[in-house]
Each structure stands twice: as C-alpha cells, then as structure tokens.
KOLROZA-143171 format. One record per residue (C-alpha): z, x, y; residue in three letters. Coordinates in nm, 3 decimals. Example, Ala and Ser with C-alpha at 12.3 -4.5 7.8 and 13.67 -1.06 7.14 Angstrom:
2
@pz 0.780	px 1.230	py -0.450	aa ala
@pz 0.714	px 1.367	py -0.106	aa ser
END
This chain:
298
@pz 13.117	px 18.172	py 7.977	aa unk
@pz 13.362	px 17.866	py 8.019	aa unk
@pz 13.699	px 17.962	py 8.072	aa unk
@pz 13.922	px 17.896	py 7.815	aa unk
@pz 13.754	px 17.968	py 7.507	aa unk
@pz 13.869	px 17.982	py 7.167	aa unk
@pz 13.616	px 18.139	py 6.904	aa unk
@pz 13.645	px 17.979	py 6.516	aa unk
@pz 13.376	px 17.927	py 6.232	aa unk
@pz 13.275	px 17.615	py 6.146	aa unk
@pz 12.993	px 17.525	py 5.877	aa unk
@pz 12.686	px 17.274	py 6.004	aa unk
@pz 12.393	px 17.257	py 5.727	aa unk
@pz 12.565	px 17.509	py 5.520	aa unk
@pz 12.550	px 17.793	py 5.801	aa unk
@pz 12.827	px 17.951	py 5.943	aa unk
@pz 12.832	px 17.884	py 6.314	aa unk
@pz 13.068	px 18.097	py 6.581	aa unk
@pz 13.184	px 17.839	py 6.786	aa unk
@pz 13.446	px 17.834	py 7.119	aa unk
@pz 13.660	px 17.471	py 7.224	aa unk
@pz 13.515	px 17.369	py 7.548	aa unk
@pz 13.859	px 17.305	py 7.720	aa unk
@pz 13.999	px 17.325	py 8.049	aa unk
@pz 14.339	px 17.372	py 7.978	aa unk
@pz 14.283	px 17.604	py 7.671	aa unk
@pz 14.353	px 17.365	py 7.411	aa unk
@pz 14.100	px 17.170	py 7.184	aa unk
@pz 14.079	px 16.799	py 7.212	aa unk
@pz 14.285	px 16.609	py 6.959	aa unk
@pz 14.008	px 16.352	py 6.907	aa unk
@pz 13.728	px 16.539	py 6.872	aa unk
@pz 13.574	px 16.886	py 6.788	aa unk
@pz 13.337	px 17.040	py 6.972	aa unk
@pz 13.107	px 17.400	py 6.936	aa unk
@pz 12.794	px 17.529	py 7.048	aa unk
@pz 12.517	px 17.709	py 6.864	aa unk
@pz 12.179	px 17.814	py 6.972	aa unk
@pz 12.192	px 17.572	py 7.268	aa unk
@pz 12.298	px 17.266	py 7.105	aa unk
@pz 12.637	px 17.154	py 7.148	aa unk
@pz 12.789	px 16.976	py 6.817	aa unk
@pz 13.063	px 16.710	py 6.957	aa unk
@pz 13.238	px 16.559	py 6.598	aa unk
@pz 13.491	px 16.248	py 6.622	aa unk
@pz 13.785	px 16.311	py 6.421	aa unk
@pz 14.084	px 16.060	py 6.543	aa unk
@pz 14.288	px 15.910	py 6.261	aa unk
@pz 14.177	px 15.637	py 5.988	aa unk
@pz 13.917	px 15.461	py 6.172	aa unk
@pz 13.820	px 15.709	py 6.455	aa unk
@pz 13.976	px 15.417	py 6.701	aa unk
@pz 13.858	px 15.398	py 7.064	aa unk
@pz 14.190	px 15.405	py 7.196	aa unk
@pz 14.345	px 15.508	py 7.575	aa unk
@pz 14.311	px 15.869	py 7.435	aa unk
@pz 13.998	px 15.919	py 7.306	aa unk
@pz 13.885	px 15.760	py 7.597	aa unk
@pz 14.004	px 15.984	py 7.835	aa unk
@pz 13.911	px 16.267	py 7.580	aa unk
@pz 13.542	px 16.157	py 7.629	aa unk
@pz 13.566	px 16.148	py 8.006	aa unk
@pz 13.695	px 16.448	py 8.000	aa unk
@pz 13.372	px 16.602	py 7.782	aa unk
@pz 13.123	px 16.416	py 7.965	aa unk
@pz 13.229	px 16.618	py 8.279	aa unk
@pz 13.232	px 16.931	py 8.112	aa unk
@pz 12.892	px 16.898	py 7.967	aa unk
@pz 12.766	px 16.797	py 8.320	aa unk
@pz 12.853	px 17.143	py 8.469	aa unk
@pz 12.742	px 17.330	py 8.085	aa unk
@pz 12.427	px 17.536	py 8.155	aa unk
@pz 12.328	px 17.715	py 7.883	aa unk
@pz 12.295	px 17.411	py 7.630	aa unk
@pz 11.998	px 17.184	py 7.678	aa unk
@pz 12.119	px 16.925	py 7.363	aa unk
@pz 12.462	px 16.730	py 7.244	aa unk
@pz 12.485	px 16.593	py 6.903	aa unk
@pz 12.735	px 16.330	py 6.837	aa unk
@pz 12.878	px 16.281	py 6.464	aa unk
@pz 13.178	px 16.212	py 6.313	aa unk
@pz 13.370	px 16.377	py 6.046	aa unk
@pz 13.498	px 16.031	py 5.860	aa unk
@pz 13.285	px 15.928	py 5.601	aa unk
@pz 13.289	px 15.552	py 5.697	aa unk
@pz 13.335	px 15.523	py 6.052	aa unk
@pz 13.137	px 15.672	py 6.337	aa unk
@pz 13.378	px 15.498	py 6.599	aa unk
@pz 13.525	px 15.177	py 6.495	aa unk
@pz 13.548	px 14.971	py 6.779	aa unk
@pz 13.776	px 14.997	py 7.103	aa unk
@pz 14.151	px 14.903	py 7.037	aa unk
@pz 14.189	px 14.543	py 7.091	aa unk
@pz 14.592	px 14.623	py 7.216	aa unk
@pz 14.449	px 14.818	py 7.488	aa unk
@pz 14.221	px 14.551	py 7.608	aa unk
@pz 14.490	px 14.274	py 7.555	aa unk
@pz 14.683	px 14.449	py 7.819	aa unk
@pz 14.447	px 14.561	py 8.056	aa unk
@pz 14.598	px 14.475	py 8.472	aa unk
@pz 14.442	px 14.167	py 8.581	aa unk
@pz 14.138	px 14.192	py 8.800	aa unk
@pz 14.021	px 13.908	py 9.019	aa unk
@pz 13.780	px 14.072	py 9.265	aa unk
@pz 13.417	px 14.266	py 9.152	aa unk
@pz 13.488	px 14.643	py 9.095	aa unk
@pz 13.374	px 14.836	py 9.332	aa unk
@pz 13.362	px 15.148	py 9.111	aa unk
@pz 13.298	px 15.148	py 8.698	aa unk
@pz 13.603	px 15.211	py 8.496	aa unk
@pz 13.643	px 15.549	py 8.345	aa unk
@pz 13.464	px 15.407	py 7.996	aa unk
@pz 13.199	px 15.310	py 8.138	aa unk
@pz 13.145	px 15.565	py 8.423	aa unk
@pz 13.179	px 15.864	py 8.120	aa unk
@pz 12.902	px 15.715	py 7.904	aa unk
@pz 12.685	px 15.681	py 8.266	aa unk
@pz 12.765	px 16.025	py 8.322	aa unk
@pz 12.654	px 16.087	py 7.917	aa unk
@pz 12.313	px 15.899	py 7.998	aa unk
@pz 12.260	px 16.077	py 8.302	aa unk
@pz 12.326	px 16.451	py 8.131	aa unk
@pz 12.031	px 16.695	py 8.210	aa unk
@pz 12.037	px 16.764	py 7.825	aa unk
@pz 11.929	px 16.581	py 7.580	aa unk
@pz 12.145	px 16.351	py 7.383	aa unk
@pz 12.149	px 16.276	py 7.000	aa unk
@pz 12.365	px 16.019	py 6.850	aa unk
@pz 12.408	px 16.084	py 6.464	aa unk
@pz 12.532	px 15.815	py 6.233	aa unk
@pz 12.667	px 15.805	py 5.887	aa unk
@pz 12.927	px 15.529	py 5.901	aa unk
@pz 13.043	px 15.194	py 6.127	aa unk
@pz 13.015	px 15.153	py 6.519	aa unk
@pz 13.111	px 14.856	py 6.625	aa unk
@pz 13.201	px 14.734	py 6.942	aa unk
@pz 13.273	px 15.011	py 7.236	aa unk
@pz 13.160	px 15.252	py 6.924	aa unk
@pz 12.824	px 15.113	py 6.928	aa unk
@pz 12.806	px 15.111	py 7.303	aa unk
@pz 12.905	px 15.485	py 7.317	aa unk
@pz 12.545	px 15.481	py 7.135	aa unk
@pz 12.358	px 15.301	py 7.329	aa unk
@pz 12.423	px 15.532	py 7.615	aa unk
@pz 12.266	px 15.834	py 7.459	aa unk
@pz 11.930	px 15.934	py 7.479	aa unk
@pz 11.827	px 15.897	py 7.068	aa unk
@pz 11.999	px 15.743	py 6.754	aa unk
@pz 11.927	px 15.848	py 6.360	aa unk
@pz 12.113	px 15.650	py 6.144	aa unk
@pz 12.184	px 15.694	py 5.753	aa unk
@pz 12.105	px 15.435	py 5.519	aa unk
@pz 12.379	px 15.305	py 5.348	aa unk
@pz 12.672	px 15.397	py 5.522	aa unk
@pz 12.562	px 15.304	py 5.862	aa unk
@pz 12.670	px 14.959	py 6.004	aa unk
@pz 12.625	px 14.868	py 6.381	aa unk
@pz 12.743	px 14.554	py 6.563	aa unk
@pz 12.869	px 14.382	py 6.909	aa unk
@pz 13.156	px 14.160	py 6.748	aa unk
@pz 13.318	px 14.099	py 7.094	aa unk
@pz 13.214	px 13.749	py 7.166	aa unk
@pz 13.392	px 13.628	py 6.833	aa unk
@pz 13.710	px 13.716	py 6.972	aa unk
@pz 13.639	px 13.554	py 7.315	aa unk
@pz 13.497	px 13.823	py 7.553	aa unk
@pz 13.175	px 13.977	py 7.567	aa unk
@pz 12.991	px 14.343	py 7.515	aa unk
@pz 13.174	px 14.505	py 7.842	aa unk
@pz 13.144	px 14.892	py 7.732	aa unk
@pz 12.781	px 14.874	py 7.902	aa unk
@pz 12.655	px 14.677	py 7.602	aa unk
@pz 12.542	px 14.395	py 7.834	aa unk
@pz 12.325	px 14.613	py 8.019	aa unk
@pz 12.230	px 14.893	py 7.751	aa unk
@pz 12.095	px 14.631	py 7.470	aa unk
@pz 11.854	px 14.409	py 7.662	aa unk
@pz 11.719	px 14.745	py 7.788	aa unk
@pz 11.665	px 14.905	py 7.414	aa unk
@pz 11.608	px 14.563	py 7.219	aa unk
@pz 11.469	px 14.296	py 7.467	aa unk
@pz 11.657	px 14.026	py 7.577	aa unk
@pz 11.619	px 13.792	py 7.328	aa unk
@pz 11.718	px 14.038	py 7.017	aa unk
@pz 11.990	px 14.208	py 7.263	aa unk
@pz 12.130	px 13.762	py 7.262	aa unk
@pz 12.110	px 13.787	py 6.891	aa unk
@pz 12.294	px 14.074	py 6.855	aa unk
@pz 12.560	px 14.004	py 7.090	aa unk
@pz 12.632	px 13.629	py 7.019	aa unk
@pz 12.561	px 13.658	py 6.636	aa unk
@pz 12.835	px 13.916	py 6.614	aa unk
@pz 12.718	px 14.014	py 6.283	aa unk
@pz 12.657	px 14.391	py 6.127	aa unk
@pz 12.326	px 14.570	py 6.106	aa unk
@pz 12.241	px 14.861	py 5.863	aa unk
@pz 12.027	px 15.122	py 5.974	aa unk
@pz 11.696	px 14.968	py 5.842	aa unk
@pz 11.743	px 14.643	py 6.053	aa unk
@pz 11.859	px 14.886	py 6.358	aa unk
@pz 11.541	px 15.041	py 6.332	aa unk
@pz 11.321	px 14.734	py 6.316	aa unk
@pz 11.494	px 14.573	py 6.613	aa unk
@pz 11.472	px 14.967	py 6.818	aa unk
@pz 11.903	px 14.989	py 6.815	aa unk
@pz 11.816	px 15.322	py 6.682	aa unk
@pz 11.509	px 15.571	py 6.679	aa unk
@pz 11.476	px 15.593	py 6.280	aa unk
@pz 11.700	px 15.537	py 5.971	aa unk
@pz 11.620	px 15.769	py 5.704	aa unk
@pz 11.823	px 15.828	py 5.355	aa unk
@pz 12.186	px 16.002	py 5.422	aa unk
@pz 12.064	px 16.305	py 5.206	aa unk
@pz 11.841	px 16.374	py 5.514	aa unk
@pz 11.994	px 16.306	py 5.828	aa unk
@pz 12.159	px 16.633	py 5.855	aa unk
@pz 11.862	px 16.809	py 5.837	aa unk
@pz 11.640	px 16.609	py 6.076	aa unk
@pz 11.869	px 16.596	py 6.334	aa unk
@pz 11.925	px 16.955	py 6.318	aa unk
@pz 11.566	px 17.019	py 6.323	aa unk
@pz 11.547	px 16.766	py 6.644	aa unk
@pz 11.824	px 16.932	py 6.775	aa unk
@pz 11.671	px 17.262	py 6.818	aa unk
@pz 11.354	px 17.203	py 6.854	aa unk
@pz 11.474	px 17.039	py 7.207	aa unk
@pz 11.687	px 17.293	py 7.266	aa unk
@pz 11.415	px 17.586	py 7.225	aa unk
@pz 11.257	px 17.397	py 7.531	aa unk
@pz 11.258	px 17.508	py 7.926	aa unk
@pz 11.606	px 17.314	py 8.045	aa unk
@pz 11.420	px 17.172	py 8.424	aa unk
@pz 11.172	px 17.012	py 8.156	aa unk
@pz 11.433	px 16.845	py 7.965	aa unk
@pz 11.632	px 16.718	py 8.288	aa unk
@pz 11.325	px 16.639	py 8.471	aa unk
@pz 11.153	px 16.440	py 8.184	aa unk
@pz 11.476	px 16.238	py 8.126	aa unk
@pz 11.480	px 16.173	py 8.539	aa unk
@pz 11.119	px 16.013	py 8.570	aa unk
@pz 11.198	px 15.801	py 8.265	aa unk
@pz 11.556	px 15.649	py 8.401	aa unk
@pz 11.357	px 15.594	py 8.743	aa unk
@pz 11.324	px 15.224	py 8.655	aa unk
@pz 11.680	px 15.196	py 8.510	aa unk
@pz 11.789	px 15.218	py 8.920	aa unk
@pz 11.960	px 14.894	py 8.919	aa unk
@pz 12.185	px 14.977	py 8.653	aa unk
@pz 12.493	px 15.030	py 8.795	aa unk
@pz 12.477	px 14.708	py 9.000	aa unk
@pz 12.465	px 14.548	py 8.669	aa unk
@pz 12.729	px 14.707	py 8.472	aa unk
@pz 13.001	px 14.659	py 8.800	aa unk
@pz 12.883	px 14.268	py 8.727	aa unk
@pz 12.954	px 14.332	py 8.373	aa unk
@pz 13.271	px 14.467	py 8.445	aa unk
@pz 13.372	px 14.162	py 8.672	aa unk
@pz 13.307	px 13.913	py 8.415	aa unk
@pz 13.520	px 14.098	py 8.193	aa unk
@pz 13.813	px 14.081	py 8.338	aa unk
@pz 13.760	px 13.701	py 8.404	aa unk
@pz 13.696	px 13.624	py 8.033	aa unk
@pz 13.973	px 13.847	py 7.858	aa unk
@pz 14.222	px 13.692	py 7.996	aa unk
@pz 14.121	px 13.367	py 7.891	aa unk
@pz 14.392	px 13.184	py 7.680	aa unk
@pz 14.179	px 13.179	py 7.401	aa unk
@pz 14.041	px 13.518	py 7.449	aa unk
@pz 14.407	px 13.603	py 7.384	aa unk
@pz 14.501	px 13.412	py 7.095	aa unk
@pz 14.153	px 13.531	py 6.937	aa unk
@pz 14.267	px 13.894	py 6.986	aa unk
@pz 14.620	px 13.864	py 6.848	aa unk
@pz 14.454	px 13.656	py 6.589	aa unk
@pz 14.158	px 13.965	py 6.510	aa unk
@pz 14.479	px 14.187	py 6.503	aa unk
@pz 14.715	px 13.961	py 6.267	aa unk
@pz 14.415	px 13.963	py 5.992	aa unk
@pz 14.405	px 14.350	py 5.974	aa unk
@pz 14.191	px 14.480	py 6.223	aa unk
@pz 14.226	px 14.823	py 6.325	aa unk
@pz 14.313	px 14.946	py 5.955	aa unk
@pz 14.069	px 15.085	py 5.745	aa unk
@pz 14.083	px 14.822	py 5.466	aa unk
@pz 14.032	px 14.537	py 5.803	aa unk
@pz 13.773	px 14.723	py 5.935	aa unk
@pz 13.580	px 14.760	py 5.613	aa unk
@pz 13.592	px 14.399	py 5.571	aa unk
@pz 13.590	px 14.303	py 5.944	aa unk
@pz 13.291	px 14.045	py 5.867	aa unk
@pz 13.581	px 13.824	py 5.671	aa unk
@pz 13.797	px 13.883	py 5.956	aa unk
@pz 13.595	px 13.725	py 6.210	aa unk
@pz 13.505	px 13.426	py 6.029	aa unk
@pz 13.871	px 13.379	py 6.038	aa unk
@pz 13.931	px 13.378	py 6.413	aa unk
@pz 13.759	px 13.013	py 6.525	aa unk
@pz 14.054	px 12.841	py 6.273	aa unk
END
C-alpha cells in the first residue's frame, strides 16, 4: 500500500473501478488523475482548455514518473486524457521564451526530459492512448512510451517547433529518428505539419489507429492482458530491447545544448511572441494552429 491513499469510484469502459490518488503529500495532482485497477494504472490529463504543458504539469509528471518507478504491484500505465480534443497541446511557448540562458552542454537532462527517460525506462509497460491533438512536447511525451493507439478522427500529431525557430527539444530529436527513420523523423520535424492517426500509423508514430468507437476497448484489452503477465518478464523484455538505445542520453544532453543556443535566437523570439499574438495556447488557436503557423514567416 502507498501511503497516502484516497479511495473514490471512477467509471473506465462502463465499470466501476475502486481507485486510491497515488500522492505523496496526500493530495491528488491538479493536472491529472490517476487510479489503479487489476494492475494497470489509468493516468488521465485533465489541466484546463487545452491540457497545456505548462511549469506545473511538468513537475506533476516528474513527480508520477518517480512514483510509478518505486509502484510494484502494477505491471502497465495507460495514458489518456479527459478533453475531447486535446491529448496535450503542446508545451507553453511563455515558459520556453523565458527559460535562463545556457551557454555550456548540460551535464544532466532537464526535469522534462529526464521524467519521460524515467517513463521509457519503467519496468511496466507503457500505453499511450489518443483521442485528440499532441503537438509539440505533447507528442514527445508519446514518443517516450512503450506503445501508441490512436483514434481516427480526433487524433492529430505534429512537431511544429521549427516554424517558430527552435527545434523538437522534449526528446523529439532523438525519439523520432528512432520510431520513424531518419528521413520520415526530417519530414516530420521540418514540415511542421499535422498527422491523423492513419498517416501516424503508416509512417510507425503510433502502433495502430483504429475507429474512436474502439479504442477504449482495445486498449483495455491490451492493458490487461500485459498486466495478467509475470512483472520480471515485462521489465526484462523491455531491458534487452532498449539495449541498443545505450547512447541515448548522450544524444538528448546534445539535444538539449542546441536548444538553448537556438531559442534564444532573435528570431526564435519574435516567432514565439508572434505564435502567441495569433492565438496560440487558446482552444479556438490551437484548433486552427495550422493557420497560425503559416502566419509566423511574415
């Protein structure tokens, strides 16, 4: 038992599930929900309009991936979201605007980017499922668990970065030549356009994209399937296969370092204010963000 708990109900495929916050300071998160049934923990984003990836649900996340590291009676996380359009929209632009200046390679990855490492390198199994938009640090958050299903229709994905002057810097550099091949990974990144779940499927951004009517019951069915397994099985299968994935952290420190040279570019600036002058970061924007970005090279 995890101290701190706090049993509710909550409904998943129609069932009534007892559930407990996982908390360490006896609170639930105020970003996301998150309960545990039959050995699958059910993590649901649930932060204002958009589900924003701002300073707090950031730290909210890093704060979950540590708890799930030291959970031992769950062998599988599912990821959803409880907004009907967005998954996680993007990471707030303001925040990155702002960021200290860094001149010298990090030594260590930023909390971001060390939480999804510490996602990726969970001895559960990881499910990432997708009804709605992910751009940005949203889609990156993806790309950093172990399996995607994505609904058709309301799911768009997308690395929109390099339109406003910077670059995929939530692991995306690393994470999408690994899934998609370089080449695809370029198109993706430097097109900066959006992909629906069929497309993500063809180019392997996600494992399959099946009708919306179905993805609750698939992943389910995934979900506990896995979690029916022996647990050393799960954590040891996932180990052999990130064996050749060794170098990764050397890569995403020299992502890191090239992000804080670009961003604070003069016209990495002026593209940001711009991206946030046209209405990004409100729901109406970021339903129409394609528009938006046109915008920014004027």
């Amino acid at each position: 038992m995890i101290e701190g708990e706090v049993f509710n109900e909550v409904k998943i495929n129609n069932n009534v599930l007892h559930y407990f916050w996982l908390s360490t300071m006896n609170q639930p998160y105020k970003t996301l929900q998150v309960i545990r049934d039959r050995g699958v923990v059910w993590v649901t984003f649930e932060h204002g309009d958009i589900n924003l990836l701002d300073w707090l649900m950031i730290k909210e996340i890093d704060q979950l991936s540590h708890e799930l590291t030291a959970e031992q009676t769950c062998n599988v996380v599912v990821f959803q979201s409880n907004n009907p359009e967005f998954f996680i929209a993007h990471a707030d632009v303001d925040l990155i605007r702002t960021l200290d200046e860094a001149s010298e390679r990090p030594k260590a990855l930023n909390l971001y980017v060390a939480a999804l490492e510490r996602l990726r390198r969970l001895p559960m199994a990881s499910i990432g499922k997708i009804a709605g938009i992910a751009r940005g640090g949203g889609s990156e958050f993806l790309l950093s668990l172990d399996m995607r299903f994505a609904a058709i229709g309301p799911t768009i994905l997308s690395q929109p970065e390099v339109a406003l002057g910077i670059f995929p810097t939530g692991s995306g550099s690393q994470r999408l030549p690994r899934l998609l091949g370089r080449a695809r990974a370029l198109e993706v990144a430097l097109g900066c356009e959006d992909f629906d779940a069929e497309q993500a499927e063809r180019y392997g951004y996600i494992n399959r994209a099946v009708p919306e009517a179905a993805l609750d019951d698939l992943v389910a069915s995934l979900a506990y399937r896995i979690a029916s397994f022996p647990r050393h099985a799960i954590a040891a299968t996932k180990r052999a296969m990130d064996f050749s994935d060794s170098n990764l952290t050397e890569g995403l420190l020299e992502e890191q370092h090239l992000f804080n040279q670009t961003r604070v570019l003069q016209e990495s600036q002026r593209r940001m204010a711009k991206f946030l002058d046209e209405g990004a970061q409100t729901r109406v924007g970021e339903l129409n963000l394609e528009k938006i970005i046109q915008k920014l090279g004027r």
